[in-house]
PyMOL Python script that loads the backbone (N, CA, C, O; Angstrom):
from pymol import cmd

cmd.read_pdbstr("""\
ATOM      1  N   UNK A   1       6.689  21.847   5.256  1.00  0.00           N
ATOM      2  CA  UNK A   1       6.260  22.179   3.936  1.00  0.00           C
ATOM      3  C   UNK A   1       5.275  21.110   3.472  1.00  0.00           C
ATOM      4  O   UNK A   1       5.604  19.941   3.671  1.00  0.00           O
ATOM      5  N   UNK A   2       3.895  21.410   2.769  1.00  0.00           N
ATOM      6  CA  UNK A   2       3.268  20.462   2.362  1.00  0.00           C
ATOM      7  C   UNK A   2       3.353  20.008   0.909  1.00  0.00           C
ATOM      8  O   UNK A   2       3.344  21.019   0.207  1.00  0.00           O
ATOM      9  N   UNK A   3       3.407  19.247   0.401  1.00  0.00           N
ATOM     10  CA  UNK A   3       3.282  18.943  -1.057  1.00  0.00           C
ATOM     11  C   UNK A   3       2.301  18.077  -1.554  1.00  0.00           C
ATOM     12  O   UNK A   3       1.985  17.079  -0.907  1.00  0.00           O
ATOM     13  N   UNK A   4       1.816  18.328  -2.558  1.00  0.00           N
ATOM     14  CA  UNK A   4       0.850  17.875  -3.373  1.00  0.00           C
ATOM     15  C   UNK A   4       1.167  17.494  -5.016  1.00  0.00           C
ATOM     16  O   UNK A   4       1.620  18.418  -5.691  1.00  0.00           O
ATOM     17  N   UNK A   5       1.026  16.640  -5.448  1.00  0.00           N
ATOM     18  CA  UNK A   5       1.553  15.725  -7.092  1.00  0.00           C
ATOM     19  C   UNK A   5      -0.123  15.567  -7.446  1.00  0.00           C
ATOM     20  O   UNK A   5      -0.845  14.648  -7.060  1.00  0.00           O
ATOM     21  N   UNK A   6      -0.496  16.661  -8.239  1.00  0.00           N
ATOM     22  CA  UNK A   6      -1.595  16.371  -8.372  1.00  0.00           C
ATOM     23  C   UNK A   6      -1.672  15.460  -9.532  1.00  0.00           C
ATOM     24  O   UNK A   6      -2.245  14.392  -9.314  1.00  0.00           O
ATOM     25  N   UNK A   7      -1.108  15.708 -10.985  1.00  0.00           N
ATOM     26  CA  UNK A   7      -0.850  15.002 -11.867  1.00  0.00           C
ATOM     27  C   UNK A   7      -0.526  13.251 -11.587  1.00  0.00           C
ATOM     28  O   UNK A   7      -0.577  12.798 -10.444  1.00  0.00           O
ATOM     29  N   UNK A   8      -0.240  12.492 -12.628  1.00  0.00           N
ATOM     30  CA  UNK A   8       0.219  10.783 -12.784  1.00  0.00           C
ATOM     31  C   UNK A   8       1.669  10.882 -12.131  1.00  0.00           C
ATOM     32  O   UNK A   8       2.694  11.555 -12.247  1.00  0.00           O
ATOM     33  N   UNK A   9       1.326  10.158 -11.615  1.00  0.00           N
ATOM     34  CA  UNK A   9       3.095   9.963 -10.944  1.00  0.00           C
ATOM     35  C   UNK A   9       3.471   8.442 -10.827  1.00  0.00           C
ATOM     36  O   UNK A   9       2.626   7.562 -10.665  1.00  0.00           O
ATOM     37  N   UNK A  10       4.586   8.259 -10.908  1.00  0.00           N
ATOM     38  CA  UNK A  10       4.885   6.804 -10.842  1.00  0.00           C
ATOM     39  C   UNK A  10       5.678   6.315  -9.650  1.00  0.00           C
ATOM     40  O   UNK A  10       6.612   7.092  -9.451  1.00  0.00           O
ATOM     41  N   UNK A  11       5.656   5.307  -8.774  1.00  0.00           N
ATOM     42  CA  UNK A  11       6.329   5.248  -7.450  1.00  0.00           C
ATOM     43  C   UNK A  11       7.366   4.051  -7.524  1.00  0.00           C
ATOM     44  O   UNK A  11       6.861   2.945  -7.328  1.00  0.00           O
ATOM     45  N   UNK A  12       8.717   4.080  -7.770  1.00  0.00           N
ATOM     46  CA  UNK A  12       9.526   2.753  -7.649  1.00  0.00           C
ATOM     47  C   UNK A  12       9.829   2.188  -6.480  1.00  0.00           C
ATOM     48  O   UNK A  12       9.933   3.091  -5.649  1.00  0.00           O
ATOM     49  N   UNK A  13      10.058   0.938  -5.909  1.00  0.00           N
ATOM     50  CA  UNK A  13      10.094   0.517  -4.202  1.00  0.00           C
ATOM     51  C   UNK A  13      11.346  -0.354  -4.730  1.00  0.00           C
ATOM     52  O   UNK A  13      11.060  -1.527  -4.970  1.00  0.00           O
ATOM     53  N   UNK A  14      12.635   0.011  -4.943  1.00  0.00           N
ATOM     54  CA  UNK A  14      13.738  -1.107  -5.420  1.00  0.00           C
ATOM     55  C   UNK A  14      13.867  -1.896  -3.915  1.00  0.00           C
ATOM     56  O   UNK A  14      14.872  -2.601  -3.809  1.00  0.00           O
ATOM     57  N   UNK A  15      13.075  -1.856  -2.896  1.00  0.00           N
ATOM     58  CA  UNK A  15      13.680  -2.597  -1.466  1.00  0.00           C
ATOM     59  C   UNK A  15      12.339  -3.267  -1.197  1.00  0.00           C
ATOM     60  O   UNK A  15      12.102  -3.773  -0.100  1.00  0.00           O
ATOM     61  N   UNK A  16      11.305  -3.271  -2.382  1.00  0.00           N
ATOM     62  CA  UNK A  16       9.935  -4.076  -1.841  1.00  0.00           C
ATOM     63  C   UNK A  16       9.478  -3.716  -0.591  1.00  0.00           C
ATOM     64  O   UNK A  16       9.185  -4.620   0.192  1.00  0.00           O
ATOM     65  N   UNK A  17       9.337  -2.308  -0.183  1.00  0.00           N
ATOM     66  CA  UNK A  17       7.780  -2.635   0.549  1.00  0.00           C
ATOM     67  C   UNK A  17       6.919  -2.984   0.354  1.00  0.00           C
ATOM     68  O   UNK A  17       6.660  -3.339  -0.796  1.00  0.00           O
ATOM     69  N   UNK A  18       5.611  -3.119   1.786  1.00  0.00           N
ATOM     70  CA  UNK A  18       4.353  -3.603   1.070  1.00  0.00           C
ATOM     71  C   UNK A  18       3.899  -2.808   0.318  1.00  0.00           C
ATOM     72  O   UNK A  18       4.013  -1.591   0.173  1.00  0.00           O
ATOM     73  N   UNK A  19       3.114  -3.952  -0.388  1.00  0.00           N
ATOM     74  CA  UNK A  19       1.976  -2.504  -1.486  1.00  0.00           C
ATOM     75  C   UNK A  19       1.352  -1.853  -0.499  1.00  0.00           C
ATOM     76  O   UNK A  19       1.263  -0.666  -0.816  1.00  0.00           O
ATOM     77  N   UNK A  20       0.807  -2.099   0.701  1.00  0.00           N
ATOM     78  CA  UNK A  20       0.048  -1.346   1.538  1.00  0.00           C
ATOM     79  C   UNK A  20       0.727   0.063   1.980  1.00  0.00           C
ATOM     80  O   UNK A  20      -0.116   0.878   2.355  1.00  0.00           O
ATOM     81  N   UNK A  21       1.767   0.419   2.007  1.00  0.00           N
ATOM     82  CA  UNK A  21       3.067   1.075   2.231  1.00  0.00           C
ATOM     83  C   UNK A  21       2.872   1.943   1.192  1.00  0.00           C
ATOM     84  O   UNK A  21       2.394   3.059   1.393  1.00  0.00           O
ATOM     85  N   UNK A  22       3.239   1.497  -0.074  1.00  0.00           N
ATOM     86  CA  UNK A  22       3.498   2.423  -1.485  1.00  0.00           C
ATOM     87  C   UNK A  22       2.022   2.824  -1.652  1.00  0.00           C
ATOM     88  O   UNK A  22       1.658   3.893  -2.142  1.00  0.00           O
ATOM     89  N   UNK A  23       1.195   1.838  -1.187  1.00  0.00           N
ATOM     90  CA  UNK A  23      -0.173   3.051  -1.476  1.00  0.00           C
ATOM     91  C   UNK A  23      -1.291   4.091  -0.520  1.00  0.00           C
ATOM     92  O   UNK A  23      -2.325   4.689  -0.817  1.00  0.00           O
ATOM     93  N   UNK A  24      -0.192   3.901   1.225  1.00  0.00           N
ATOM     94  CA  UNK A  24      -0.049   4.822   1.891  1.00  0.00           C
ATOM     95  C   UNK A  24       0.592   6.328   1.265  1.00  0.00           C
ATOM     96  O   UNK A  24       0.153   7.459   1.474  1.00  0.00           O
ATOM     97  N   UNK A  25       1.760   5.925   0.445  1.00  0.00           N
ATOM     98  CA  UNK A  25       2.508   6.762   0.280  1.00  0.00           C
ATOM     99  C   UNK A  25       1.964   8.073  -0.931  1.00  0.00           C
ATOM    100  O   UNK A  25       1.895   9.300  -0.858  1.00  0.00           O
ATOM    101  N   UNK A  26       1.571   6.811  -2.278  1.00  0.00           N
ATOM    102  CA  UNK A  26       0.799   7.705  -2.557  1.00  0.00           C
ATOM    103  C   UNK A  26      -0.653   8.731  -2.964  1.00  0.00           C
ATOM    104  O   UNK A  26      -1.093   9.513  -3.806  1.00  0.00           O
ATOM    105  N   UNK A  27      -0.951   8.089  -1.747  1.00  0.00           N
ATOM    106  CA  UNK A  27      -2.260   8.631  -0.845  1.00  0.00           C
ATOM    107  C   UNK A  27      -2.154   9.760  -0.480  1.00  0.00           C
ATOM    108  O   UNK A  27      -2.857  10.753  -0.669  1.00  0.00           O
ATOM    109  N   UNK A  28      -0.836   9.520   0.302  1.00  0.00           N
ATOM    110  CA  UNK A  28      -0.150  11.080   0.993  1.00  0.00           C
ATOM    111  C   UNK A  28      -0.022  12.011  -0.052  1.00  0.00           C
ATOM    112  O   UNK A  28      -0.567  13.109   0.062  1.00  0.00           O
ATOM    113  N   UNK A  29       0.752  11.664  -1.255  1.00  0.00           N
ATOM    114  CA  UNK A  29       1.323  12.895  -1.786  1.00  0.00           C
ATOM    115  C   UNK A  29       0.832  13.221  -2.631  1.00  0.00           C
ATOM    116  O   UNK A  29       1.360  14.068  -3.352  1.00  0.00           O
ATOM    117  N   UNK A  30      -0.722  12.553  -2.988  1.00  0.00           N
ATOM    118  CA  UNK A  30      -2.021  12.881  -4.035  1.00  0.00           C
ATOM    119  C   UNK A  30      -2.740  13.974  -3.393  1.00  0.00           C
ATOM    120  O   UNK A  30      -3.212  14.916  -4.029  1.00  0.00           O
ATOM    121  N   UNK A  31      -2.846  13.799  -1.713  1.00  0.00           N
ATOM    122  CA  UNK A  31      -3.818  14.842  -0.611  1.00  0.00           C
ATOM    123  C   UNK A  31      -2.809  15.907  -0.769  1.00  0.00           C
ATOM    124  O   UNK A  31      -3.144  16.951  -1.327  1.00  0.00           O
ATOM    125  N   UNK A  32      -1.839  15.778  -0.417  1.00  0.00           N
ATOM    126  CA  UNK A  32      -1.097  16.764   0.602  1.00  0.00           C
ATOM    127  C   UNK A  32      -0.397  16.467   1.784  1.00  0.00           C
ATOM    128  O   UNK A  32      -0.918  16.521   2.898  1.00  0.00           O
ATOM    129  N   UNK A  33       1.022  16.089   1.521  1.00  0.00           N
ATOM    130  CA  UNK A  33       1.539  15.559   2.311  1.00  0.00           C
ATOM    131  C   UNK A  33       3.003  16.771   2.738  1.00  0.00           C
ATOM    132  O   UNK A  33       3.801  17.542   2.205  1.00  0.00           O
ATOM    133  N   UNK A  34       2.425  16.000   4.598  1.00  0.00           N
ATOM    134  CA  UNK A  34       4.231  16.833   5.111  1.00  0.00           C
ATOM    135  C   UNK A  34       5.015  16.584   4.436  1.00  0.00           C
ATOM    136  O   UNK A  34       4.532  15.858   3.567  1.00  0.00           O
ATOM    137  N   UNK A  35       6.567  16.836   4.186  1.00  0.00           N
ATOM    138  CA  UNK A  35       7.362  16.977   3.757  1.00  0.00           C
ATOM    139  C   UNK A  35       8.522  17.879   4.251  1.00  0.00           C
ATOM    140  O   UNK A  35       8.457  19.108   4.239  1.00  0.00           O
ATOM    141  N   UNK A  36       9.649  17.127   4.712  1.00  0.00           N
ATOM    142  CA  UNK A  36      10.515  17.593   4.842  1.00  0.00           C
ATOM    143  C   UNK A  36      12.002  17.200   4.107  1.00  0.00           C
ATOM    144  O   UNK A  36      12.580  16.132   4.307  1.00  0.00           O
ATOM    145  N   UNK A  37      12.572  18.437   3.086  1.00  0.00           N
ATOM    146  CA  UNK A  37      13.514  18.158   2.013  1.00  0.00           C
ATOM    147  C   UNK A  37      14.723  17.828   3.515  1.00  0.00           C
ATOM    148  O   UNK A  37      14.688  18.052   4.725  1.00  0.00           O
ATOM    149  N   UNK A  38      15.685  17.197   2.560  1.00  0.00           N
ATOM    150  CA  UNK A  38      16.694  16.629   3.207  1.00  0.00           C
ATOM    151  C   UNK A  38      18.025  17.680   3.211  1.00  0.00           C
ATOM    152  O   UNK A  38      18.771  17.737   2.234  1.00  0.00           O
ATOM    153  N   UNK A  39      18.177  18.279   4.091  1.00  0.00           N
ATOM    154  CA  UNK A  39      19.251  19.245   3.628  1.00  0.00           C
ATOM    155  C   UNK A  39      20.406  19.052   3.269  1.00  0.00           C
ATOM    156  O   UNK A  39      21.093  19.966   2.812  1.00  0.00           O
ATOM    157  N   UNK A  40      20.764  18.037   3.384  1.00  0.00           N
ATOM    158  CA  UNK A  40      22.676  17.193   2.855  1.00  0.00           C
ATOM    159  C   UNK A  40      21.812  16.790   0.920  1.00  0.00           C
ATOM    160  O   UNK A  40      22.599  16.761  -0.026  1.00  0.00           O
ATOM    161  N   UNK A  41      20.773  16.617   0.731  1.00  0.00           N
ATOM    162  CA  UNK A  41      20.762  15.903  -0.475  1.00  0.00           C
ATOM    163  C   UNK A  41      19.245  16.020  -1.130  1.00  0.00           C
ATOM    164  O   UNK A  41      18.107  15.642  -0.853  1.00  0.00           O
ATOM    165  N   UNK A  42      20.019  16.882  -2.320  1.00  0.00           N
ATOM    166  CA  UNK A  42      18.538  17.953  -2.937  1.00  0.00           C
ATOM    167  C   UNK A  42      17.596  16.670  -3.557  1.00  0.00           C
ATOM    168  O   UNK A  42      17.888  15.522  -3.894  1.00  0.00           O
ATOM    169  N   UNK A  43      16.636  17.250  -3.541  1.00  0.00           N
ATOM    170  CA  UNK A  43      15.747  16.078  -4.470  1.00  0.00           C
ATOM    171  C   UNK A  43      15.727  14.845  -3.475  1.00  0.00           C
ATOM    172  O   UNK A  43      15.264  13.862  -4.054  1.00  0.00           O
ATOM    173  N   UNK A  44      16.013  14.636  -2.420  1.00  0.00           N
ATOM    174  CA  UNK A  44      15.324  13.595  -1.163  1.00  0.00           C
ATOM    175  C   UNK A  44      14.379  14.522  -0.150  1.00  0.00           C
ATOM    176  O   UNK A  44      14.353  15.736   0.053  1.00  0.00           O
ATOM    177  N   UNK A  45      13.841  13.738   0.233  1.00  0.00           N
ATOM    178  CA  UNK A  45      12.564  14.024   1.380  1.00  0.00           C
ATOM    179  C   UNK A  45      11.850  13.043   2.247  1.00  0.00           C
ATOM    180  O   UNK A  45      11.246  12.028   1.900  1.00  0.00           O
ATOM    181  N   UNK A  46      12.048  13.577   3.545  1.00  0.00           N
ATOM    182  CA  UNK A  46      10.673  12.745   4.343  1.00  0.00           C
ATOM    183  C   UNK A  46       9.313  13.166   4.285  1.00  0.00           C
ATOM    184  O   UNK A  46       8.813  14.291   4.293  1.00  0.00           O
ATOM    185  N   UNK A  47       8.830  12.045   4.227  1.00  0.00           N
ATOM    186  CA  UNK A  47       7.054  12.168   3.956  1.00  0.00           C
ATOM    187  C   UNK A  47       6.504  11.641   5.232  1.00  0.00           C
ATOM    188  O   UNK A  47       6.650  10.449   5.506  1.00  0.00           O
ATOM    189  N   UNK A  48       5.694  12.699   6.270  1.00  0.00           N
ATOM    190  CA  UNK A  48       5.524  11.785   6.837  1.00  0.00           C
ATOM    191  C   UNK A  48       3.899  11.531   7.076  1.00  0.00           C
ATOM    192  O   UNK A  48       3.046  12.203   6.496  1.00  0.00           O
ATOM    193  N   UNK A  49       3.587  10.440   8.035  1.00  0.00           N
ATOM    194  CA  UNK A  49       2.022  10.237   8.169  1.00  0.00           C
ATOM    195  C   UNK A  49       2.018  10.144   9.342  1.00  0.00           C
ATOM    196  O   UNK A  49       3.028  10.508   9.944  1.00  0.00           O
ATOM    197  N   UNK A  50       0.864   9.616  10.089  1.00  0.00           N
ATOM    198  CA  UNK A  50       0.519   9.958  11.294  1.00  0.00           C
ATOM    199  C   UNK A  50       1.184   8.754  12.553  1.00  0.00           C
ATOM    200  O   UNK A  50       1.164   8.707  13.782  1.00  0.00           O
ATOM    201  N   UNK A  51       1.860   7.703  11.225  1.00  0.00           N
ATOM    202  CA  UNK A  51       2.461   6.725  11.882  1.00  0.00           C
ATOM    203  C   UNK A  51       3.546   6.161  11.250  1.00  0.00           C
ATOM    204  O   UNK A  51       4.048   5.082  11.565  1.00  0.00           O
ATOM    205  N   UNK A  52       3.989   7.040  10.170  1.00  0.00           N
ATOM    206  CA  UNK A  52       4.977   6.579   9.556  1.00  0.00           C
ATOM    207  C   UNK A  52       5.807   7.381   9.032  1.00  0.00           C
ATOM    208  O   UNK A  52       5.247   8.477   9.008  1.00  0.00           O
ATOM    209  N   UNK A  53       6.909   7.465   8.563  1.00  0.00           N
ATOM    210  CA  UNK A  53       7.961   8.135   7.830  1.00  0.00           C
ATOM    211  C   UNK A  53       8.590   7.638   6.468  1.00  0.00           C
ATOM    212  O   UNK A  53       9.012   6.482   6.462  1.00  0.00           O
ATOM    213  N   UNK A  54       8.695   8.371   5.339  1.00  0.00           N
ATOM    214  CA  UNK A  54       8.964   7.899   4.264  1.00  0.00           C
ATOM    215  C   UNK A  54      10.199   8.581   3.681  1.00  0.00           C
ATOM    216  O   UNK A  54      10.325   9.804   3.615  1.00  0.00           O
ATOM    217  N   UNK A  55      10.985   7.803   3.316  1.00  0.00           N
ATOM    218  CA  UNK A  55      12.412   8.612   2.699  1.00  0.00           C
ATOM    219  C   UNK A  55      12.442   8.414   1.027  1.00  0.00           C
ATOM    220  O   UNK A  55      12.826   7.453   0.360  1.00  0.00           O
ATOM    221  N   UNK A  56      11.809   9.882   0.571  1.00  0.00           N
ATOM    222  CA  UNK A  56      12.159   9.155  -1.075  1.00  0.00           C
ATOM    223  C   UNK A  56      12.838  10.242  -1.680  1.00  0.00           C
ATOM    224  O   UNK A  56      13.144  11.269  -1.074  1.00  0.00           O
ATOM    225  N   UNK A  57      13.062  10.027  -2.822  1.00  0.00           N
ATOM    226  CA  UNK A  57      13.714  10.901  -3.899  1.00  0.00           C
ATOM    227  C   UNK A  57      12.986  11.037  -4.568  1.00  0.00           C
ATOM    228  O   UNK A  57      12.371  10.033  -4.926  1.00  0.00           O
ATOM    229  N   UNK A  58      12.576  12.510  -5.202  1.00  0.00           N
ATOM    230  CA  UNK A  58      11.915  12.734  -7.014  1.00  0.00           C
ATOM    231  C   UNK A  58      12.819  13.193  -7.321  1.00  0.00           C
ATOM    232  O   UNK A  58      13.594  13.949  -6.737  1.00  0.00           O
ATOM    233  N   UNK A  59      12.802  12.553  -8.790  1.00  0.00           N
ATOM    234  CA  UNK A  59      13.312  12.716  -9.861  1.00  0.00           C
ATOM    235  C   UNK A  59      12.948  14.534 -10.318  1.00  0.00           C
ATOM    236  O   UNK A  59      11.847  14.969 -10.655  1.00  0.00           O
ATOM    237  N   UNK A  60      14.062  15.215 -10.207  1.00  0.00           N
ATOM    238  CA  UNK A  60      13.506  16.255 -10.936  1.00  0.00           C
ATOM    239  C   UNK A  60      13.764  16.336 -12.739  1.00  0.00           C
ATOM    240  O   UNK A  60      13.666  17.385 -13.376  1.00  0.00           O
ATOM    241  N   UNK A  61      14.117  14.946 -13.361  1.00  0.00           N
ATOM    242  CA  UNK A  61      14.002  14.930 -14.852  1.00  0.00           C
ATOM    243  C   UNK A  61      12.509  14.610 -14.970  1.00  0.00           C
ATOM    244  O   UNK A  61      11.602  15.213 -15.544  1.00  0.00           O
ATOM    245  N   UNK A  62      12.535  13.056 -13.983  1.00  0.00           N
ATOM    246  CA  UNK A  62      10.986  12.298 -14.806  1.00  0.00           C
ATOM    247  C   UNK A  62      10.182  12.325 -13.671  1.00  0.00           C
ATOM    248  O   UNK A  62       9.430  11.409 -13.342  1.00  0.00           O
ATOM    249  N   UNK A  63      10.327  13.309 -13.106  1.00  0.00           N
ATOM    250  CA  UNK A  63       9.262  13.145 -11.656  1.00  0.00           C
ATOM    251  C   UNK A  63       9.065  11.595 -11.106  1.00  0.00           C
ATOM    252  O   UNK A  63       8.007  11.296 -10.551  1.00  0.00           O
ATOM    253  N   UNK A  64      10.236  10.515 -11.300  1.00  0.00           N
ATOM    254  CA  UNK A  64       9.645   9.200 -10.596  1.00  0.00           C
ATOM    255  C   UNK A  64      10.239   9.742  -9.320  1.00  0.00           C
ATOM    256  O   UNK A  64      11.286  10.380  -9.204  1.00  0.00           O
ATOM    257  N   UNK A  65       9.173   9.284  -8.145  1.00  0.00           N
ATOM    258  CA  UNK A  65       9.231   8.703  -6.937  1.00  0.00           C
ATOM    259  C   UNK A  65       9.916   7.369  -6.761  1.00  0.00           C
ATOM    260  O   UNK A  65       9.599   6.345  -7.367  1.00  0.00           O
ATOM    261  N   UNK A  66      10.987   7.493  -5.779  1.00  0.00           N
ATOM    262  CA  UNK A  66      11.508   6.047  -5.125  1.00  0.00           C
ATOM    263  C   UNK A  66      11.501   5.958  -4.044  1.00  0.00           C
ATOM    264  O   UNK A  66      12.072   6.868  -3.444  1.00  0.00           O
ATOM    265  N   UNK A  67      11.173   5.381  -3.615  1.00  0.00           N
ATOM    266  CA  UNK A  67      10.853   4.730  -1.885  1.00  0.00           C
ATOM    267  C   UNK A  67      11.997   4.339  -1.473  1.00  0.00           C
ATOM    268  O   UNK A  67      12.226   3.232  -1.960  1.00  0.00           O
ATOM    269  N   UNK A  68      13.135   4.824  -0.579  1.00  0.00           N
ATOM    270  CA  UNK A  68      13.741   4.142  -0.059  1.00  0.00           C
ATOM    271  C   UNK A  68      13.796   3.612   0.912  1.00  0.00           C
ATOM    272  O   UNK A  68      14.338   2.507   0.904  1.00  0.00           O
ATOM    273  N   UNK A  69      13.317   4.094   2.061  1.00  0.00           N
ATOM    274  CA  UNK A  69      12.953   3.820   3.361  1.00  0.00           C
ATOM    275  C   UNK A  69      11.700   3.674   4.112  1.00  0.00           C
ATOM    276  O   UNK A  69      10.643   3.856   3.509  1.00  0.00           O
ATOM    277  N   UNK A  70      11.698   3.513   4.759  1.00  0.00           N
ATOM    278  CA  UNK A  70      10.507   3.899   6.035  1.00  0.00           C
ATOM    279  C   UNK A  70      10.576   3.506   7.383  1.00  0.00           C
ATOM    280  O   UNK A  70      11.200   2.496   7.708  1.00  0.00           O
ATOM    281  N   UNK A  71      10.112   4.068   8.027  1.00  0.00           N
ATOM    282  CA  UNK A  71       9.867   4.032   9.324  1.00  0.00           C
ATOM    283  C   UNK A  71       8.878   4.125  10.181  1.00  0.00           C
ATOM    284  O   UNK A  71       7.753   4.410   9.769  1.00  0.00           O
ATOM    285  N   UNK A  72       9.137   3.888  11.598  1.00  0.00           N
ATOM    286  CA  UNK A  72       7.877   4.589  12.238  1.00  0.00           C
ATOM    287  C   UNK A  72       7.994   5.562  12.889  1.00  0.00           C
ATOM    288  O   UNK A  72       8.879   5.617  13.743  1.00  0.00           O
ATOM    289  N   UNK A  73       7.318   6.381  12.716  1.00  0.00           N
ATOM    290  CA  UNK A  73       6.886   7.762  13.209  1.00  0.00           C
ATOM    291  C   UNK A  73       8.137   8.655  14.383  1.00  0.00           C
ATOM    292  O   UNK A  73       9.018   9.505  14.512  1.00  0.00           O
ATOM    293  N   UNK A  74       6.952   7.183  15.246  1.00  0.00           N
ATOM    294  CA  UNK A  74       7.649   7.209  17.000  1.00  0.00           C
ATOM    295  C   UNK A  74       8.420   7.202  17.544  1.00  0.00           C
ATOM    296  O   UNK A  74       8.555   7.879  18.563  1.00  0.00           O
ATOM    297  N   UNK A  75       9.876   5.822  16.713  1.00  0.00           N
ATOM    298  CA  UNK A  75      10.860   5.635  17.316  1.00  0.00           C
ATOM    299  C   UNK A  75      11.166   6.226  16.650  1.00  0.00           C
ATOM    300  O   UNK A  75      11.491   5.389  15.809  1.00  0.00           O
ATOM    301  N   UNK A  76      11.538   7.781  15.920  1.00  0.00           N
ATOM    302  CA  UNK A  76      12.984   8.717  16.330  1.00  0.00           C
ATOM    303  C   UNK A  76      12.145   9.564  17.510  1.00  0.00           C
ATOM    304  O   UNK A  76      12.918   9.919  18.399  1.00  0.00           O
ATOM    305  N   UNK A  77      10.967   9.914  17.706  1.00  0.00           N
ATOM    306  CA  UNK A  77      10.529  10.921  18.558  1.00  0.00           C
ATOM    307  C   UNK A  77      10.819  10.591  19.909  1.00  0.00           C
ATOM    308  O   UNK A  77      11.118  11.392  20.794  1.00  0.00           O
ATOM    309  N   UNK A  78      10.674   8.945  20.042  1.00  0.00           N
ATOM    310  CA  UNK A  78      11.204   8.379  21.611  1.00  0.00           C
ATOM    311  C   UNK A  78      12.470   8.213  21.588  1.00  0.00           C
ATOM    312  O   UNK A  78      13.018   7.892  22.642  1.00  0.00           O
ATOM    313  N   UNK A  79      13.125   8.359  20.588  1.00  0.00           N
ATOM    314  CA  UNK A  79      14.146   7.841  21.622  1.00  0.00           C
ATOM    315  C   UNK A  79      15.291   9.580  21.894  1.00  0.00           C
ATOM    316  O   UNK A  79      15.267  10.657  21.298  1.00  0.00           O
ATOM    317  N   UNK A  80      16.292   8.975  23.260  1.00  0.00           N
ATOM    318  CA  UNK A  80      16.749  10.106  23.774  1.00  0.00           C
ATOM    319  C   UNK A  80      17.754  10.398  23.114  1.00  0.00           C
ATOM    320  O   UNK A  80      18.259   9.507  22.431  1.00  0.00           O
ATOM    321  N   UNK A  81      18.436  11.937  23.121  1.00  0.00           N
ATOM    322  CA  UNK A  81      19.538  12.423  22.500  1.00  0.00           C
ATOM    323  C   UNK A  81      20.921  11.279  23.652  1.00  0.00           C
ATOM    324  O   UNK A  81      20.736  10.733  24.739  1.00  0.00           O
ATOM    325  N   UNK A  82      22.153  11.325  22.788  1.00  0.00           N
ATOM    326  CA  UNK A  82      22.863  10.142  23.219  1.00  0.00           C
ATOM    327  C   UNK A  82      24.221  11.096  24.435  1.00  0.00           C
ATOM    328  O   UNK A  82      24.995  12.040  24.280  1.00  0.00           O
ATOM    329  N   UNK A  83      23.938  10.346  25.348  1.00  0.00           N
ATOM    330  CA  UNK A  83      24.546  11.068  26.582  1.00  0.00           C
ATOM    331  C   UNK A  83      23.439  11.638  27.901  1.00  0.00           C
ATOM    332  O   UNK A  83      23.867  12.012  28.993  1.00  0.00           O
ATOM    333  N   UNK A  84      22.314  11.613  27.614  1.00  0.00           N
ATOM    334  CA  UNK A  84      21.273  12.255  28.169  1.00  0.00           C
ATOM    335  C   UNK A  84      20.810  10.701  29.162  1.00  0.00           C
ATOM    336  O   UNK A  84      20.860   9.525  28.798  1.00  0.00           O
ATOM    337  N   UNK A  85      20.391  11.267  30.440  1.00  0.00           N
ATOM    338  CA  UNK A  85      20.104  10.293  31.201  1.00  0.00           C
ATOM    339  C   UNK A  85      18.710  10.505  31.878  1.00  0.00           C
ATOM    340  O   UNK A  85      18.542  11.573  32.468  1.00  0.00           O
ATOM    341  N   UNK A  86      17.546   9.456  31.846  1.00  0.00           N
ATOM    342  CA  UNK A  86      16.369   9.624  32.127  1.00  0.00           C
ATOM    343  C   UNK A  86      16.375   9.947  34.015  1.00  0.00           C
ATOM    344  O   UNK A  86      15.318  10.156  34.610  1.00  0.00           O
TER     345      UNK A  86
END
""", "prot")
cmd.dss("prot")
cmd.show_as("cartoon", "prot")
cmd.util.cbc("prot")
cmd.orient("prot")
């Protein structure tokens, strides 16, 4: 699913990423960003980019964005399901 915040949005990082990070992030979701909702927990989502993964929540009162996580991209795509032998 793609999403787009075209309007002011505000982004909270309570775990301090870099600013370079939070303004990856909302780069992404000013263009049009992947998005995948979290199915255990409404109102979370991964955002992702071409090298990164973002775990946030909107607010569906005040539309704030919070950053909770991130990652990279790659390491969930590399690594193997557990029991599986190369």
């Amino acid at each position: 699913m793609v999403m787009r915040l075209e309007n002011e949005f505000h982004i909270e990082d309570p775990r301090r990423h870099s600013s370079a990070h939070v303004e990856t992030l909302r780069r992404l979701l000013a263009s049009g960003a992947c998005v995948e909702p979290d199915p255990k927990r409404p109102d979370f989502y991964e955002v992702a980019s071409d090298s990164d993964v973002y775990y946030v929540h909107i607010s569906p009162v005040s539309g704030t964005i919070t950053l909770l996580a991130m990652w990279e991209a790659d390491s969930v795509r590399n690594e193997e399901p557990a029991g599986v032998e190369a």
